[in-house]
C-alpha positions in Angstrom: 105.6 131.3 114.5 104.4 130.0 110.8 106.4 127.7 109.2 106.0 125.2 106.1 104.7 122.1 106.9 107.3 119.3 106.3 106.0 115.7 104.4 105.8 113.3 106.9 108.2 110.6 107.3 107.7 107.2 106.4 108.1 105.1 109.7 111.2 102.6 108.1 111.3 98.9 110.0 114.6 96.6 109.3 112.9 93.0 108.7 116.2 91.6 109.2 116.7 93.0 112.4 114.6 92.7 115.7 111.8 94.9 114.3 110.7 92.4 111.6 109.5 89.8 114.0 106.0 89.0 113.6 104.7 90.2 117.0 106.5 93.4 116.7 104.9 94.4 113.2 101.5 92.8 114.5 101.7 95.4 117.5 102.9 98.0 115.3 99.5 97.6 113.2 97.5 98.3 116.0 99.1 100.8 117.3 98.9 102.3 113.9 95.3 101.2 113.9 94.6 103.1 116.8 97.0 106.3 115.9 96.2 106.6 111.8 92.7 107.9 112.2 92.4 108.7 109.1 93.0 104.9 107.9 89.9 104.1 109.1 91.0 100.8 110.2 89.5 97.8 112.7 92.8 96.5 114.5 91.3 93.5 115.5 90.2 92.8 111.7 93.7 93.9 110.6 95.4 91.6 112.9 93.0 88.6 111.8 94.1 89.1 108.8 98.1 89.2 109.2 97.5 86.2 111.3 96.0 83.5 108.5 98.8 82.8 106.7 102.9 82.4 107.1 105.2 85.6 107.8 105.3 86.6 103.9 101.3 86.7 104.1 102.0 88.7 107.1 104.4 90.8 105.6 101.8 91.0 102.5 99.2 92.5 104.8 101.1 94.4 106.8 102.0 96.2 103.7 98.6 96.2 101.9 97.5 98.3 105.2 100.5 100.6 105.9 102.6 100.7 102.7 101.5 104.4 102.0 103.1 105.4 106.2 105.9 102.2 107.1 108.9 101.3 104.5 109.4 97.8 105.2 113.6 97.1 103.9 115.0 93.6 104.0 118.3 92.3 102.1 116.2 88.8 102.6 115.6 87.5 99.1 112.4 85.3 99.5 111.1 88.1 101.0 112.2 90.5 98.4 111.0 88.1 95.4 107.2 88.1 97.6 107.1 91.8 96.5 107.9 91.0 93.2 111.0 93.4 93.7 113.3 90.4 92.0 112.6 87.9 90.1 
């Protein structure tokens, strides 16, 4: 049976909740990595990269990467302010 192809979904993680811990997001890069073809991405590079710097580089990185597939919500203002979403 034909149908119409649906847009995917973004993949949404809670950075105030057990999902925004570092290790989580770093493993959901590679997995990511690995599943995203079409990114064209080296995990191992990837990961280097989330790893130089504190959690908001992290979260910088993380985004820089996978913004376009993974929504990344907080209520965390320093966080917030590091995506220049407030001022």
């Amino acid at each position: 049976m034909m149908q119409k192809s649906s847009v995917p979904q973004k993949i949404i993680v809670n950075l105030d909740g057990p999902d925004g811990n570092a290790f989580y997001l770093i493993g959901l890069a590679r997995q990511l990595c690995k599943s995203a073809k079409h990114l064209n991405l080296d995990g191992d590079a990837v990961e280097a990269e989330m790893r130089e710097g504190d959690y908001i580089r992290l979260l910088l990185t993380f985004e820089k990467y996978f913004g376009q597939i993974v929504a990344l919500e907080t209520d965390n203002e320093s966080y917030l302010e590091a995506f220049g979403i407030i001022a």
